[in-house]
C-alpha positions in Angstrom: 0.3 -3.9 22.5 -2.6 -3.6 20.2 -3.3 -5.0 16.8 -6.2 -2.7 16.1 -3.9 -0.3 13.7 -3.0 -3.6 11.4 -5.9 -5.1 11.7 -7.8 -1.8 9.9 -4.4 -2.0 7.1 -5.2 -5.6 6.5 -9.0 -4.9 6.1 -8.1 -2.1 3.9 -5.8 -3.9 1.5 -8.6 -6.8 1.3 -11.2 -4.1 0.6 -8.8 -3.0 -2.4 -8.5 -6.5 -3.3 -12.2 -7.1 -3.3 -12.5 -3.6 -5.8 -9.7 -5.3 -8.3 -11.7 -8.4 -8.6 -14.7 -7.6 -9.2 -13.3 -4.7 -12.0 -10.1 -6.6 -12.9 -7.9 -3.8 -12.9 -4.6 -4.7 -11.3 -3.4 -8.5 -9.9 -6.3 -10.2 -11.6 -5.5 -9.0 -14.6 -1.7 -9.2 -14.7 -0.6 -10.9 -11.0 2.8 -10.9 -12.0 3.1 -7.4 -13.2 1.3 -6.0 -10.5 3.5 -8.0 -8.0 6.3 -6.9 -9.3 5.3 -2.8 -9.4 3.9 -3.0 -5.8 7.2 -5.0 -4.7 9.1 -1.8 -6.3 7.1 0.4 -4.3 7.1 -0.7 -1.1 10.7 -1.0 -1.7 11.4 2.5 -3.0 9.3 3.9 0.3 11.1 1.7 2.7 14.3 3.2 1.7 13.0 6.6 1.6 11.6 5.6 5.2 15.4 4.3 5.8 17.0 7.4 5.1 14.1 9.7 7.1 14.7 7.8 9.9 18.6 8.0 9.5 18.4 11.9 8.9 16.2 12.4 12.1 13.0 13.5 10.1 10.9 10.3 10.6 10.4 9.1 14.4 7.7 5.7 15.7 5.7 8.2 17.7 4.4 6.2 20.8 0.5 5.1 20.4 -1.3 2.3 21.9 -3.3 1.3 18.8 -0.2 -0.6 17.1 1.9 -3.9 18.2 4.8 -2.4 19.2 7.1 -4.7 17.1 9.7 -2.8 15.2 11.4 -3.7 11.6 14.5 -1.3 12.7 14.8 1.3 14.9 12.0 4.0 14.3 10.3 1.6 11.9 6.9 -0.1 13.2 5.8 -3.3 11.3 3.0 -1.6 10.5 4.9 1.3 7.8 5.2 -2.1 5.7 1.4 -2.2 5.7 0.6 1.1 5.1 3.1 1.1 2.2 1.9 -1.9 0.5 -1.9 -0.2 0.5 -0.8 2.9 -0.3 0.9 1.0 -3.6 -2.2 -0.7 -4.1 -4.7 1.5 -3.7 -2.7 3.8 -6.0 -2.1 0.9 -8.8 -6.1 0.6 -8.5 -7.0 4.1 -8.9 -4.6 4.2 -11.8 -6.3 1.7 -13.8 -9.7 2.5 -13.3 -9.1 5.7 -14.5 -7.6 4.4 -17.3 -10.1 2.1 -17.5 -13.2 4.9 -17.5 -11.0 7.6 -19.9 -11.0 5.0 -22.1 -14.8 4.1 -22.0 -15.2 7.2 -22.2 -13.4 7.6 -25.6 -15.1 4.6 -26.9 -18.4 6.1 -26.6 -17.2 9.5 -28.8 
């Protein structure tokens, strides 16, 4: 049992974090909206991890870089993670690219 796998999620997500403070793109400058989209997400992806697992396409392949503690069958503690930065870091890129298409329009 290893906690090396989360540990590198959590220090990912808090990089993410540290990129939408200091540009205010996302939860600093809407926390409630941005709650609620990454909430939907990591939603939406754990029941499309659900039904993998359930159709036999998905499988918790063994690896001694993660805890070992399962969710449900097939479904490692650290999916949740994973999900939940892969929502964020997609919210992030969203808005700064928003964010530089539109500075980019300003200075036409």
């Amino acid at each position: 049992m290893s906690v090396v796998y989360l540990g590198v999620l959590c220090a990912l997500i808090a990089c993410m974090a540290l990129l939408d403070r200091r540009f205010g793109l996302v939860f600093w400058r809407s926390p409630r909206r941005a709650a609620v989209v990454l909430a939907a997400g990591v939603v939406f992806f754990l029941l499309w991890d659900l039904a993998g697992i359930a159709l036999g396409i998905f499988f918790r392949a063994e690896n001694d870089l993660m805890t070992g503690i399962l969710l449900a069958p097939e479904l490692p503690i650290e999916e949740v993670f994973f999900l939940a930065f892969l929502c964020y870091v997609t919210m992030v890129t969203y808005a700064g690219v928003l964010r530089l298409g539109a500075r980019g329009e300003a200075r036409r």
